[in-house]
PDB file with SEQRES, HELIX, SHEET and CRYST1 records, atoms N, CA, C and O in Angstrom:
SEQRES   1 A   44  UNK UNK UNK UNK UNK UNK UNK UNK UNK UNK UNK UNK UNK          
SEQRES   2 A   44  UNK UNK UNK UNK UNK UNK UNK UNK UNK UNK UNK UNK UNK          
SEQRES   3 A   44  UNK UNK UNK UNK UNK UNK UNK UNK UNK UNK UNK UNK UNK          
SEQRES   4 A   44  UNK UNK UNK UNK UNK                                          
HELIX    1 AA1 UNK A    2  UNK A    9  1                                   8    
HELIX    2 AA2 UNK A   12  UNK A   16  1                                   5    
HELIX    3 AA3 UNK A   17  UNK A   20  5                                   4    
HELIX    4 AA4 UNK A   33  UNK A   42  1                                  10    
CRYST1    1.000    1.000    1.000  90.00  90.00  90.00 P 1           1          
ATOM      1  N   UNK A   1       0.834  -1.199   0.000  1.00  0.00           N  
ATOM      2  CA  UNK A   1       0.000   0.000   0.000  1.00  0.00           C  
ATOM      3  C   UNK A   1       0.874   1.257   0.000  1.00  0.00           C  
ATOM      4  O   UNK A   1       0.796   2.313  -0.628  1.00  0.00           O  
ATOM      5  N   UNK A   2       1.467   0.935   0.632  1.00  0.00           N  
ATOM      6  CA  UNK A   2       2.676   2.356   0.614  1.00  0.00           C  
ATOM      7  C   UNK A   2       3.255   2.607  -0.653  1.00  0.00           C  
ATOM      8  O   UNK A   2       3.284   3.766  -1.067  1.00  0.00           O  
ATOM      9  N   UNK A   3       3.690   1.739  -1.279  1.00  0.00           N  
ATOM     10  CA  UNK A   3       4.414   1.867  -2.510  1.00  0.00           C  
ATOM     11  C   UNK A   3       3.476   2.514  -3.648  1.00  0.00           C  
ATOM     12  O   UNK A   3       3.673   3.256  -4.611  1.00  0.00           O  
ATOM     13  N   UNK A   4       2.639   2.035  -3.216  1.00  0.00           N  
ATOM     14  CA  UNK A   4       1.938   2.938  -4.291  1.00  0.00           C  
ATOM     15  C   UNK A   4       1.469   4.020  -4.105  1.00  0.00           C  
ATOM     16  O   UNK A   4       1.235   4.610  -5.160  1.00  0.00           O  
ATOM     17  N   UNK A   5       1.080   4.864  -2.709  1.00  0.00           N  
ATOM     18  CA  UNK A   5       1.444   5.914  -2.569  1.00  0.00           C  
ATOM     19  C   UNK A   5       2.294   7.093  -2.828  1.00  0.00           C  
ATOM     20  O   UNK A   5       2.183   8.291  -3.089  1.00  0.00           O  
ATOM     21  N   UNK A   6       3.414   5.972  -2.587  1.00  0.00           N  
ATOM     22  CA  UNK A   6       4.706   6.523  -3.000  1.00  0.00           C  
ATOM     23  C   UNK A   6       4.587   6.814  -4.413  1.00  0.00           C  
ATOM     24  O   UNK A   6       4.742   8.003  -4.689  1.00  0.00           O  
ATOM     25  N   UNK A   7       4.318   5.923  -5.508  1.00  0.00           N  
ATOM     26  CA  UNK A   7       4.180   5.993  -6.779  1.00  0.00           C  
ATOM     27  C   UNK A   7       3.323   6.879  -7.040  1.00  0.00           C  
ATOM     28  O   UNK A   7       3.830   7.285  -8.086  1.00  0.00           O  
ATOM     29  N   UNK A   8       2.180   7.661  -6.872  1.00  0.00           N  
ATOM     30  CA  UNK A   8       1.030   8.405  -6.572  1.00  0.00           C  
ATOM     31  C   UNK A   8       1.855  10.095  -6.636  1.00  0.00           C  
ATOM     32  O   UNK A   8       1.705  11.019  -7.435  1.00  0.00           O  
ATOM     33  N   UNK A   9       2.649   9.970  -5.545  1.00  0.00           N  
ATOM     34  CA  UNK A   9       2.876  10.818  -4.834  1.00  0.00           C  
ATOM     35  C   UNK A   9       4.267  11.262  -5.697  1.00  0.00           C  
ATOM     36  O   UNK A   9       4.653  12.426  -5.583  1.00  0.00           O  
ATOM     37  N   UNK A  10       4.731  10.676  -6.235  1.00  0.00           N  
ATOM     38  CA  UNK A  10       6.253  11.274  -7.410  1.00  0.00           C  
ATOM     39  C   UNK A  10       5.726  11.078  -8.429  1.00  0.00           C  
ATOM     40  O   UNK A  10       6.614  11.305  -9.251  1.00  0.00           O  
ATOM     41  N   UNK A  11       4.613  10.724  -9.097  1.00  0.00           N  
ATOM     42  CA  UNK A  11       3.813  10.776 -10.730  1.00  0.00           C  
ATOM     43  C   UNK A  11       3.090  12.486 -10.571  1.00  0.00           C  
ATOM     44  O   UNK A  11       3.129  13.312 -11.483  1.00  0.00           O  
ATOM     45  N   UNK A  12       2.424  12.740  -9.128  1.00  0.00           N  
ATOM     46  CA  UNK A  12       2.116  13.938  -9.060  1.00  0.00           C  
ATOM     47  C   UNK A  12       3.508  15.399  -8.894  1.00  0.00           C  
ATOM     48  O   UNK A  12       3.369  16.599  -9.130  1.00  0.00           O  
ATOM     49  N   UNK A  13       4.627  14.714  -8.458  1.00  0.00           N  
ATOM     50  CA  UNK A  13       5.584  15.568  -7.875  1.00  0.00           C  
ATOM     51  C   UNK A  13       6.533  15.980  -9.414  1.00  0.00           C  
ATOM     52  O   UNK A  13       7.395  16.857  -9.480  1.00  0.00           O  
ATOM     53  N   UNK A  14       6.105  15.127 -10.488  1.00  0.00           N  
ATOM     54  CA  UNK A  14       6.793  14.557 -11.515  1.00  0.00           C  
ATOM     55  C   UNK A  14       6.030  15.296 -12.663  1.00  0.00           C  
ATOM     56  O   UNK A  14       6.697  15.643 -13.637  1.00  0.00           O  
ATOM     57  N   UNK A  15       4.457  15.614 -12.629  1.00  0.00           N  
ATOM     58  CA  UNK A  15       3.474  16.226 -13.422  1.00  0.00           C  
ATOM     59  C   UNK A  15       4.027  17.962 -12.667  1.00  0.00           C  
ATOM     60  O   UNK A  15       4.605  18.757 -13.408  1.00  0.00           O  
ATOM     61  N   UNK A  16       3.902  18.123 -12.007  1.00  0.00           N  
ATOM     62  CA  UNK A  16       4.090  19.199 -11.227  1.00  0.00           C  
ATOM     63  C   UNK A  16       5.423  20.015 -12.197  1.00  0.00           C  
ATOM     64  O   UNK A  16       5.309  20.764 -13.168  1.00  0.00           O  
ATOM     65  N   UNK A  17       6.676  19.518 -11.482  1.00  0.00           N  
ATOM     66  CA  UNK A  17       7.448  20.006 -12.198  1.00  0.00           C  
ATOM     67  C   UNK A  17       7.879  20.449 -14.038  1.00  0.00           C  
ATOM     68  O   UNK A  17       8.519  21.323 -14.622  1.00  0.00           O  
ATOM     69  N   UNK A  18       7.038  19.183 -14.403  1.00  0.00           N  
ATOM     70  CA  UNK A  18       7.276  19.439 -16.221  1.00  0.00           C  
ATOM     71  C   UNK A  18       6.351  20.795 -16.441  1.00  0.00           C  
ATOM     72  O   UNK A  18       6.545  21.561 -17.385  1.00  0.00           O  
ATOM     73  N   UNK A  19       5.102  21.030 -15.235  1.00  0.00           N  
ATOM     74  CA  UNK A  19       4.718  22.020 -15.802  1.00  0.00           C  
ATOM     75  C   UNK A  19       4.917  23.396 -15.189  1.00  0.00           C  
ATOM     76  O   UNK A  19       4.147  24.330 -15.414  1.00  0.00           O  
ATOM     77  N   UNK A  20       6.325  23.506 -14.152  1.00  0.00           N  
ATOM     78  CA  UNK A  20       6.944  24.241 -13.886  1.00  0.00           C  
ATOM     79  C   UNK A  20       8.146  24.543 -14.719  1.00  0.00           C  
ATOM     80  O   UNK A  20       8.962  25.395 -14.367  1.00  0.00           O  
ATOM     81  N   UNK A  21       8.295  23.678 -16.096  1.00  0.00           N  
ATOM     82  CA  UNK A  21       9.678  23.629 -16.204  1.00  0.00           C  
ATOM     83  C   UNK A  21      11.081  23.165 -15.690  1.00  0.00           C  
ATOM     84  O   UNK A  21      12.187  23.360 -16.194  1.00  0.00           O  
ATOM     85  N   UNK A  22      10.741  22.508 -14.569  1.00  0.00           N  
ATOM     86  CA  UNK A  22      11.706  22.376 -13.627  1.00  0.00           C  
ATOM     87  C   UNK A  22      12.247  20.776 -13.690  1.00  0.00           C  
ATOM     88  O   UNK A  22      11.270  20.092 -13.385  1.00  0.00           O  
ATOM     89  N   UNK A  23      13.060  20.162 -13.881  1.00  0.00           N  
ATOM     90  CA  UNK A  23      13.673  19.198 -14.277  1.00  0.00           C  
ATOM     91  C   UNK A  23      12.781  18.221 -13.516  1.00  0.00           C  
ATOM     92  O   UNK A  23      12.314  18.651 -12.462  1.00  0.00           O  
ATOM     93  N   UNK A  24      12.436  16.847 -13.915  1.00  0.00           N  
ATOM     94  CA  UNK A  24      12.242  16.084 -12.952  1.00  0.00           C  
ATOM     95  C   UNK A  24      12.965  16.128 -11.751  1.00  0.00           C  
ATOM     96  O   UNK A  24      14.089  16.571 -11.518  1.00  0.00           O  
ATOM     97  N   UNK A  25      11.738  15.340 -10.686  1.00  0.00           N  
ATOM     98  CA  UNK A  25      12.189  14.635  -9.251  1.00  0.00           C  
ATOM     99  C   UNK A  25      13.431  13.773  -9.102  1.00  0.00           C  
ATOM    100  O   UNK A  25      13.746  13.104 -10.086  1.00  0.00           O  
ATOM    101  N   UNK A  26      14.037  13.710  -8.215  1.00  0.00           N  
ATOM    102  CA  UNK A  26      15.089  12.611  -7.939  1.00  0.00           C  
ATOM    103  C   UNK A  26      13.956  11.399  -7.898  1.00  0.00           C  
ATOM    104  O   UNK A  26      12.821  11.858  -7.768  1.00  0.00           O  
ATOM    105  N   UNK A  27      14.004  10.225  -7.964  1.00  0.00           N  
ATOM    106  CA  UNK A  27      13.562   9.021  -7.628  1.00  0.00           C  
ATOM    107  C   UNK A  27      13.571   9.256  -6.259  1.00  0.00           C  
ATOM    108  O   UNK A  27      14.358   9.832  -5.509  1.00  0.00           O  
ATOM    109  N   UNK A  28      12.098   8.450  -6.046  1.00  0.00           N  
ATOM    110  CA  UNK A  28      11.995   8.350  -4.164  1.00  0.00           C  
ATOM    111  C   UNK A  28      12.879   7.241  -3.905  1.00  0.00           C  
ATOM    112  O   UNK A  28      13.350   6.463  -4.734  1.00  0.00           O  
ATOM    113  N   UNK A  29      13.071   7.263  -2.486  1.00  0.00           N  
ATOM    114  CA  UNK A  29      13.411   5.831  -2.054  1.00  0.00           C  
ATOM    115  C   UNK A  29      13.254   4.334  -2.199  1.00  0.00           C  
ATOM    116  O   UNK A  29      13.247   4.028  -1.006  1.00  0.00           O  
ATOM    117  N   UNK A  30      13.123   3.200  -2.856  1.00  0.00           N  
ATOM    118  CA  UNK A  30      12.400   2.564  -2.707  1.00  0.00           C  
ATOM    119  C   UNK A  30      12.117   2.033  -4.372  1.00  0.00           C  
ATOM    120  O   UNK A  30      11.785   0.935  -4.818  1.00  0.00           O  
ATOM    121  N   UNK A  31      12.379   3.194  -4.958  1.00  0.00           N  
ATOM    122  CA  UNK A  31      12.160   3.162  -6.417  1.00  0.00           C  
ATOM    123  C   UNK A  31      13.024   2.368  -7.286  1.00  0.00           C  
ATOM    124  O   UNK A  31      14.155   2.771  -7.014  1.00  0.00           O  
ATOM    125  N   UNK A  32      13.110   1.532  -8.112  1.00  0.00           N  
ATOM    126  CA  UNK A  32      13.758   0.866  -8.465  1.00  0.00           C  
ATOM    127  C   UNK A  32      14.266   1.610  -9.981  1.00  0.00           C  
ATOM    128  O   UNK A  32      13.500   2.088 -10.818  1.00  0.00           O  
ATOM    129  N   UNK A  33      15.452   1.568 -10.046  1.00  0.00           N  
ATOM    130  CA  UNK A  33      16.230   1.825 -11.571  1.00  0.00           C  
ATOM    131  C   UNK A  33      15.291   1.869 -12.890  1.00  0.00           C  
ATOM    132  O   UNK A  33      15.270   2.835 -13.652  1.00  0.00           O  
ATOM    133  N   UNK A  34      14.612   0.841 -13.039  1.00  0.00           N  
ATOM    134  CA  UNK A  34      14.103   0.108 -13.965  1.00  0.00           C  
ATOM    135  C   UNK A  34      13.052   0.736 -14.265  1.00  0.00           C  
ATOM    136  O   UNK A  34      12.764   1.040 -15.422  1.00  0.00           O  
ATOM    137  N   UNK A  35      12.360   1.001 -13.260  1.00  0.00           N  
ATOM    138  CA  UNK A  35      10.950   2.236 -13.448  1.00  0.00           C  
ATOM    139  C   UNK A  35      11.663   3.562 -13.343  1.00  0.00           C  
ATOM    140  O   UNK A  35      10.990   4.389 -13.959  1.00  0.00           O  
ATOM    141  N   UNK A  36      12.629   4.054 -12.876  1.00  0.00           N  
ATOM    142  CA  UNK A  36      13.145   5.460 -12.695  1.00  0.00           C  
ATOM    143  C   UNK A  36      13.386   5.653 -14.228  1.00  0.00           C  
ATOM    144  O   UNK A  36      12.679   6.477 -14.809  1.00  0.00           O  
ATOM    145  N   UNK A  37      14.247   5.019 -14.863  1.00  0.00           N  
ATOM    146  CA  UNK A  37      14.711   4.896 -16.725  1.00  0.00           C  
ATOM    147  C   UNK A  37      13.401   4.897 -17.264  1.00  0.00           C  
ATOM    148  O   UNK A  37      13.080   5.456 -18.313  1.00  0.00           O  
ATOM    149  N   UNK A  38      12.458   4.087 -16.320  1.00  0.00           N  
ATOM    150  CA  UNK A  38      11.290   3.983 -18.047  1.00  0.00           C  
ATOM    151  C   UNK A  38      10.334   5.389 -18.002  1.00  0.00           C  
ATOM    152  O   UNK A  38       9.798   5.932 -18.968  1.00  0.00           O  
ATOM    153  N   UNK A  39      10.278   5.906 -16.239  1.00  0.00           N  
ATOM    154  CA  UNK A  39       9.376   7.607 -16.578  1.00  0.00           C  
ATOM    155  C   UNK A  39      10.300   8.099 -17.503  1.00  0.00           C  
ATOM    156  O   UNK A  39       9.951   8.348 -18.657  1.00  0.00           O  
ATOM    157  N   UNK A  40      11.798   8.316 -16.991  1.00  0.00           N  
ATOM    158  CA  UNK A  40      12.591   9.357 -17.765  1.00  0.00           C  
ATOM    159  C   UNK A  40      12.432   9.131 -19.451  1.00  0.00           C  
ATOM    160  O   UNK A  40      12.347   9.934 -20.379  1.00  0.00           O  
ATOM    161  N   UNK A  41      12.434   7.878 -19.396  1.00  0.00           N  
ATOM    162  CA  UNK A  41      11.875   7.909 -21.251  1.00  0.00           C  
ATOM    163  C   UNK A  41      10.120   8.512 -21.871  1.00  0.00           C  
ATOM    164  O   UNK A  41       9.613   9.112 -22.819  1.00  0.00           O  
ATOM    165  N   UNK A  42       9.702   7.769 -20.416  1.00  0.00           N  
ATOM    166  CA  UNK A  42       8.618   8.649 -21.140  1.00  0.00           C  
ATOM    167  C   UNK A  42       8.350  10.185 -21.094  1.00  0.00           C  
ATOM    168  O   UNK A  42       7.472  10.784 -21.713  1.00  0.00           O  
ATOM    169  N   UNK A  43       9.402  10.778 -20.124  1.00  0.00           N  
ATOM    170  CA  UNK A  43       8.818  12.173 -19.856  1.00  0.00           C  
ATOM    171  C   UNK A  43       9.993  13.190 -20.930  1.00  0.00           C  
ATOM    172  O   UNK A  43      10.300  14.379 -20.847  1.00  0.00           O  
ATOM    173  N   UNK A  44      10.263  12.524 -21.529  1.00  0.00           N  
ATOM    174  CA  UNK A  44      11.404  12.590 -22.650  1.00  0.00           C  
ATOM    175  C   UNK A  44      10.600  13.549 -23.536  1.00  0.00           C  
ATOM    176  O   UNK A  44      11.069  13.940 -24.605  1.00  0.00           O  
TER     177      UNK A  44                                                      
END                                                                             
């Protein structure tokens, strides 16, 4: 349950910034490589 909070909670922190201009989020804790590479491709 948490994790997906977590996921919730940096997809919103992650929408936020592209429409600040502001570079993506660091990856939360917890986050694995594998999904960190595949937002960065999609937010490409």
């Amino acid at each position: 349950m948490k994790r997906m909070h977590l996921a919730r909670r940096f997809k919103a922190e992650m929408l936020a910034a592209r429409e600040a201009g502001r570079p993506i989020p660091a990856p939360l804790p917890g986050m694995t490589l594998d999904v960190w590479t595949l937002y960065r491709t999609l937010t490409k």
